[in-house]
C-alpha positions in Angstrom: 0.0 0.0 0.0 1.2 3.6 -1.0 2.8 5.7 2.1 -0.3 8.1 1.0 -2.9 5.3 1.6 -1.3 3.7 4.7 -1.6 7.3 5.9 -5.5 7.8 5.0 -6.4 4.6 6.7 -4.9 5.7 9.9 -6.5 8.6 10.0 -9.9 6.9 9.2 -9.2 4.3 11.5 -8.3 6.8 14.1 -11.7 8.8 13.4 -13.2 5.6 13.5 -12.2 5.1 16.7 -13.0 8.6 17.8 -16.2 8.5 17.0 -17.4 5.1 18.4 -15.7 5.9 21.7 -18.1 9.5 22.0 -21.0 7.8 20.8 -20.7 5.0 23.6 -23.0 3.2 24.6 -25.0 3.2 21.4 -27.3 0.1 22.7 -28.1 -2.0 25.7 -25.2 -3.4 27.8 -25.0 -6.9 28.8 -23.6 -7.9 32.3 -23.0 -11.6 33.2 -23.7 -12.8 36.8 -21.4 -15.6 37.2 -23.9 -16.5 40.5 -27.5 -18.3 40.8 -30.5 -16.7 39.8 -31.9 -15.4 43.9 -28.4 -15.5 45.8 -27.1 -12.7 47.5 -24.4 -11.3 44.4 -27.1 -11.8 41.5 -29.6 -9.4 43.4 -26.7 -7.0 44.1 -25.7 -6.8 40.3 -29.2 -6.8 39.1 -29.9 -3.9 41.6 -26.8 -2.2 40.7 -27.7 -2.8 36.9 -30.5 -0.9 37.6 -28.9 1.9 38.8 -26.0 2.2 36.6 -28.3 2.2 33.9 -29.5 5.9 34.5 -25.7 6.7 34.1 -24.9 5.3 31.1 -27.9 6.4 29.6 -28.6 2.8 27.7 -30.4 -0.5 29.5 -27.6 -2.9 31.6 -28.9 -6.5 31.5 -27.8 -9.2 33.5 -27.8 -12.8 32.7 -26.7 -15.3 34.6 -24.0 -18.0 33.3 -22.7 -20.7 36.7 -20.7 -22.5 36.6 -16.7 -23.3 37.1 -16.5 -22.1 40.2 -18.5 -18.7 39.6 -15.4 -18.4 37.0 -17.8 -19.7 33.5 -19.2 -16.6 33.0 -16.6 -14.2 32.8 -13.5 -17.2 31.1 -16.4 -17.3 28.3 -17.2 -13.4 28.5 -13.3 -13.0 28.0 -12.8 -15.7 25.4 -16.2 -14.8 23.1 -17.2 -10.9 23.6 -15.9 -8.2 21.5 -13.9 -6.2 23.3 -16.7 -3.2 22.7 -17.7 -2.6 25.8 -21.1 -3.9 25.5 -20.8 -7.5 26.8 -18.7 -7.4 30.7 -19.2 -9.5 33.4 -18.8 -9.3 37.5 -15.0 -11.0 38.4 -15.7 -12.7 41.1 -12.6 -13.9 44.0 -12.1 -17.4 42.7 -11.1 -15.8 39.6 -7.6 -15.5 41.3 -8.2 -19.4 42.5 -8.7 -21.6 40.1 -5.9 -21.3 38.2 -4.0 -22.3 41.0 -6.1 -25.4 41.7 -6.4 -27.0 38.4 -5.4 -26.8 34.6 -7.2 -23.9 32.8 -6.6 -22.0 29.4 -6.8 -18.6 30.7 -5.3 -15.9 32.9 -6.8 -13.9 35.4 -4.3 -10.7 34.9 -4.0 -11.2 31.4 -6.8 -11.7 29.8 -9.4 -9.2 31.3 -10.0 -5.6 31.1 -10.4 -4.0 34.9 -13.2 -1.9 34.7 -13.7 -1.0 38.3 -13.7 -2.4 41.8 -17.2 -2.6 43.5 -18.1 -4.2 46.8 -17.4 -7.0 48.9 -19.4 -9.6 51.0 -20.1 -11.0 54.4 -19.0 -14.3 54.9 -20.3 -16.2 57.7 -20.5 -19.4 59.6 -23.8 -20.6 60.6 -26.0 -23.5 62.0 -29.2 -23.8 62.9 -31.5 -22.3 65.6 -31.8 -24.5 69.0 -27.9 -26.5 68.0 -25.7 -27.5 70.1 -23.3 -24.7 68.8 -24.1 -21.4 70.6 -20.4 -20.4 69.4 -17.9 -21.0 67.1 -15.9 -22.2 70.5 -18.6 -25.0 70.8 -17.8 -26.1 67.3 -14.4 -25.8 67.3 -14.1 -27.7 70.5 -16.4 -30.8 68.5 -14.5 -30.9 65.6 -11.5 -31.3 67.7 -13.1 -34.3 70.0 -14.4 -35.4 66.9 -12.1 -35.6 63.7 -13.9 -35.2 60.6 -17.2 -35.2 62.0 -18.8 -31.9 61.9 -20.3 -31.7 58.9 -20.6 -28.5 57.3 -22.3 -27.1 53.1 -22.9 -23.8 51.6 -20.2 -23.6 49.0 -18.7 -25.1 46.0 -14.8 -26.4 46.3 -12.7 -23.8 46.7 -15.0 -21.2 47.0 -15.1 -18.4 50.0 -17.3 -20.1 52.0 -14.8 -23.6 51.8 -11.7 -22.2 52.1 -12.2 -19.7 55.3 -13.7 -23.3 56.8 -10.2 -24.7 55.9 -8.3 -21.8 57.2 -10.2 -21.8 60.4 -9.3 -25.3 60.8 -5.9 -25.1 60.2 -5.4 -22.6 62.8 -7.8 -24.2 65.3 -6.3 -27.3 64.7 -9.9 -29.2 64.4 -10.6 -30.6 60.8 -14.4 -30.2 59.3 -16.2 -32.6 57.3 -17.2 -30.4 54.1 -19.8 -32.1 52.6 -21.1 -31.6 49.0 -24.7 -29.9 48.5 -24.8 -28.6 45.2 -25.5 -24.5 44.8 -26.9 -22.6 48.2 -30.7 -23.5 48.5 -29.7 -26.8 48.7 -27.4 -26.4 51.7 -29.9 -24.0 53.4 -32.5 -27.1 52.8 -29.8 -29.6 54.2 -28.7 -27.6 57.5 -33.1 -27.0 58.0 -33.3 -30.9 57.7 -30.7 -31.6 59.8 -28.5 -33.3 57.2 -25.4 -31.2 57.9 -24.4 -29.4 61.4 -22.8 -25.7 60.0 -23.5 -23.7 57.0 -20.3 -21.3 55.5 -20.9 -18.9 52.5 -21.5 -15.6 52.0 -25.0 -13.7 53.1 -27.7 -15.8 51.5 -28.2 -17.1 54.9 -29.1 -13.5 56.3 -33.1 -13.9 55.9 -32.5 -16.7 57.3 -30.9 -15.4 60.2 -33.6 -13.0 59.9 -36.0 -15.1 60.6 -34.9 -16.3 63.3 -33.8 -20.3 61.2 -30.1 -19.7 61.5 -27.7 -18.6 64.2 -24.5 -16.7 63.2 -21.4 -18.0 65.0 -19.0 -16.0 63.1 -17.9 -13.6 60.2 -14.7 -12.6 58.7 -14.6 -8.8 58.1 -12.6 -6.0 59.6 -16.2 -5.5 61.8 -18.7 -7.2 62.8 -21.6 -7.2 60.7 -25.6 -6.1 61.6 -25.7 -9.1 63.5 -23.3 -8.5 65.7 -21.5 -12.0 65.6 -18.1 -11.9 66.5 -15.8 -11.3 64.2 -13.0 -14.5 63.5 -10.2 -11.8 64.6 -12.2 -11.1 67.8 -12.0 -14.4 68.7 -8.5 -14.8 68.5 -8.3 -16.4 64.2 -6.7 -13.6 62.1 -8.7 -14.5 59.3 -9.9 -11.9 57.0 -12.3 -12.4 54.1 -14.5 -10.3 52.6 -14.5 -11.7 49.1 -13.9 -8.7 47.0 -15.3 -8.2 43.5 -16.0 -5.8 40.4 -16.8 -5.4 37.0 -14.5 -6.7 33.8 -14.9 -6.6 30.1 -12.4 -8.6 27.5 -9.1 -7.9 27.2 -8.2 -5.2 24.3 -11.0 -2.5 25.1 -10.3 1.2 24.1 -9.3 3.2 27.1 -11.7 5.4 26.3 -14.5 3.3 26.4 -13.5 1.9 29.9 -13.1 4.8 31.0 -16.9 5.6 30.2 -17.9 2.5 31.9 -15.6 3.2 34.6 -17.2 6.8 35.5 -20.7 5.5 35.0 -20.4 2.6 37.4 -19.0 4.9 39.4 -21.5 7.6 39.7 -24.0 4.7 40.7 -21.7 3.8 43.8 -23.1 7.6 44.8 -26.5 7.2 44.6 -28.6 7.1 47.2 -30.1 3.9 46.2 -26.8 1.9 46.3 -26.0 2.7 49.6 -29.4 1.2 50.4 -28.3 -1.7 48.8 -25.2 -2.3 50.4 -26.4 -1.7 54.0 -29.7 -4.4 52.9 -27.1 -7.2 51.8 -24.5 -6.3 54.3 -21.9 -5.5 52.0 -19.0 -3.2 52.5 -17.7 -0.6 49.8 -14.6 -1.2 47.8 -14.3 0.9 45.4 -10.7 0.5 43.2 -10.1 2.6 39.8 -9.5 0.6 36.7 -5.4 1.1 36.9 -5.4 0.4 41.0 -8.3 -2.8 40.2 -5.8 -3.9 37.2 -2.8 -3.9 40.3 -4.6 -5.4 42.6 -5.4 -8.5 40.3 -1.9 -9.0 40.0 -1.4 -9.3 43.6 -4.3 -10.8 44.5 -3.1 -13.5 42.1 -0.2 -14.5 44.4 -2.3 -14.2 47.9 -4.7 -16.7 46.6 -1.9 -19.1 45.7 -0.5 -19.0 49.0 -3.7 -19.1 50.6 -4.8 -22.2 48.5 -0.8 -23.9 49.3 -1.6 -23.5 53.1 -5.4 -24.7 52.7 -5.7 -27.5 50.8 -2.9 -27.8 48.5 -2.2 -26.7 45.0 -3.5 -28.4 42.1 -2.5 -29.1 38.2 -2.7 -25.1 37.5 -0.2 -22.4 37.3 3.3 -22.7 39.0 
């Protein structure tokens, strides 16, 4: 091609470019939901959705793809969307897991675009009203006099919920029966029946809590949470998780078009409505920038493998 032409396509592609970045969004976003229709982090993101919508000026929807350890829906998001800006997805904490416990095709730092740090999530351990357990010491002090007897549900393998169980056992030196339940309903239904003794995830269990169903022994913030259970740092366990998460699009978006997103999503963090939404699911503000997000991926890459080595062992993934 002629130095002339070469020239003329640059400039059109840099119009081009120009002029998709001002006129974003054109259309309705889509934002994937890597969690169950009903738990806890699909009716923050569809009420966030909501909100950020007014923002941006065009429709976010959410859809919902499980799977993978809450890691399907953004590995296909990354591997299939254009990197427009008009298909992201929430990055949920295992993101920065998996890779560590088995073989995958994909990279948590690499192949994303870090849109913006959200929010993160109560996790808590809890049994059921009218147990034995009144405290975490009470079930400590069974799983001790009891190896691999107290049976406890409410997340997948090497999710939150698992691996502060894990942790908690290392440094208590007691050792918990984890015992597989499928998604969340189905744990809730198994502590109700009696089929399990403890429940550890994130706040789906707070209406039940609510209601006066569950007890909470424990959580694992900086603070206790609205129902004043003891924190795992009060109680002598430095153990702190709050499970961390934000928004991502595929790797290869214009600057300019995060940067959109970015403000957007951020204006919705001030409205009114959103801090009604964080205070209803118990969830504490953490709000990074794309450029301090995009750092904090790449150390949150190395905690997680350390955490995973001194939990239950690394698997067939990165080295």
């Amino acid at each position: 091609m002629p130095r002339s032409n070469l020239f003329v396509a640059c400039l059109f592609a840099l119009f081009a470019g120009n002029a998709i970045a001002q006129n974003f969004p054109s259309k309705p976003l889509t934002l994937i939901c890597p969690f169950a229709p009903a738990s806890a982090l699909d009716e923050y993101l569809r009420a966030f959705a909501r909100i950020a919508s007014k923002y941006l000026g065009q429709e976010v929807m959410v859809e919902n793809k499980t799977g993978g350890t809450n890691t399907r829906g953004p590995v296909t998001m990354a591997a299939t969307a254009q990197p427009d800006g008009y298909t992201l997805s929430q990055l949920p904490i295992e993101a920065f897991r998996v890779p560590h416990m088995q073989r995958v095709t994909w990279n948590p730092v690499k192949d994303f675009t870090y849109i913006i740090g959200l929010a993160g999530i109560t996790v808590g351990v809890v049994v059921k009203s009218g147990s034995q357990f009144k405290s975490l010491k009470d079930l400590i002090d069974f799983a001790k006099a009891n190896p691999g007897r107290l049976s406890y549900s409410g997340s997948s393998y090497g999710q939150t919920g698992h691996l502060v169980m894990e942790e908690l056992g290392v440094k208590a030196g007691a050792r918990f029966l984890r015992v597989p339940t499928g998604d969340y309903p189905g744990a809730a239904e198994a502590l109700m029946e009696g089929r399990i003794q403890a429940l550890s995830s994130l706040t789906a269990w707070g209406r039940y809590v609510d209601a006066g169903a569950f007890h909470l022994l424990v959580t694992f913030g900086e603070k206790r949470s609205r129902w004043n259970a003891p924190t795992a740092r009060e109680l002598g366990f430095d153990i702190l998780s709050y499970a961390p998460f934000g928004n991502v699009g595929p790797k290869g978006m214009d600057p300019r078009v995060t940067k959109v997103l970015h403000d957007a999503f951020n204006r919705a963090l001030d409205d009114p409505e959103y801090d009604k939404l964080l205070t209803r699911l118990d969830m504490v503000d953490w709000y990074e920038s794309s450029e301090d997000y995009a750092e904090w991926a790449v150390d949150q890459f190395k905690f997680q493998r350390t955490l995973i080595e001194r939990t239950i062992g690394l698997g067939q993934g990165v080295r």
